[in-house]
C-alpha positions in Angstrom: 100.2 127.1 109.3 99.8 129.4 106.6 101.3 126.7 104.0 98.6 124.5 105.2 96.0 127.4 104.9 97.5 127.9 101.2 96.6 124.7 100.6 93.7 124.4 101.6 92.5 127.5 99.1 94.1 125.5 96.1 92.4 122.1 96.9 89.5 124.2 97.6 89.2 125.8 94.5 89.6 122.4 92.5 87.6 120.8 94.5 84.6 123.5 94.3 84.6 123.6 90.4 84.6 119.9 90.2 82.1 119.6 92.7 79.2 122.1 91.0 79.6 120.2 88.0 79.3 116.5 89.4 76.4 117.9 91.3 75.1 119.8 87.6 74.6 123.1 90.1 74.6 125.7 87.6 77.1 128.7 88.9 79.9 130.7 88.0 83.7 129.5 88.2 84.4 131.9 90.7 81.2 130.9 92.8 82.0 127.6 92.6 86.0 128.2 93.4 84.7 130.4 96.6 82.1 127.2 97.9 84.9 125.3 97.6 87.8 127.3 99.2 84.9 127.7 102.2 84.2 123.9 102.2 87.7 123.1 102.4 88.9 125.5 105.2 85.8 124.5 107.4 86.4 120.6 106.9 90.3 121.2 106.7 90.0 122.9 110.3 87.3 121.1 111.3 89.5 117.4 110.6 92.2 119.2 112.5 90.5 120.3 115.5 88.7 116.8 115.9 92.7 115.5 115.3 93.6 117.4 118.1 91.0 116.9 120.8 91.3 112.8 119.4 95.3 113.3 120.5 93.9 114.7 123.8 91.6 112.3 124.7 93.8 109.3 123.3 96.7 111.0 125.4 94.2 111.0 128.6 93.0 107.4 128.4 96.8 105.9 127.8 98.3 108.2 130.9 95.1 106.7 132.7 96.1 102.9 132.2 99.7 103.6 132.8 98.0 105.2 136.3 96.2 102.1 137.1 99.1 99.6 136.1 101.2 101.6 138.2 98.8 101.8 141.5 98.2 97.8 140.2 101.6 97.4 140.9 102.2 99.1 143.8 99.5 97.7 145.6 100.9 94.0 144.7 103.7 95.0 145.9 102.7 96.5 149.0 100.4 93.1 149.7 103.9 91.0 149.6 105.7 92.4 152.7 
């Protein structure tokens, strides 16, 4: 976790400095290194948070189908005898 957190700062740096000045906002390098270290750890968390409740609810609906295939089943079943 704290590699990723690492990362996140050194993207974010980058990516704040090149931001300000494809945008022409007119702010010092360590301004625009500290907008983008925020921007990056609130999208870097936020993209992993949304990841995780998207593993949740994906792992919900498929143990819901296998639930109804089963009870499918078993009710075919049950109808033959």
């Amino acid at each position: 976790m704290a590699a990723g957190i690492l990362t996140l700062v050194i993207i974010g740096a980058a990516a704040g400095y090149l931001a300000t000045r494809l945008m022409r906002v007119d702010v010092d390098l360590p301004s625009a290194m500290g907008l983008g270290v925020l921007g990056a750890l609130i999208g870097g968390l936020g993209l992993r948070l949304l990841l995780t409740v998207g593993n949740w609810a994906l792992t919900f609906v498929l143990a819901l189908l296998g639930s109804m295939a089963l009870i499918w089943l078993w009710q075919a079943f049950r109808r033959r005898r």
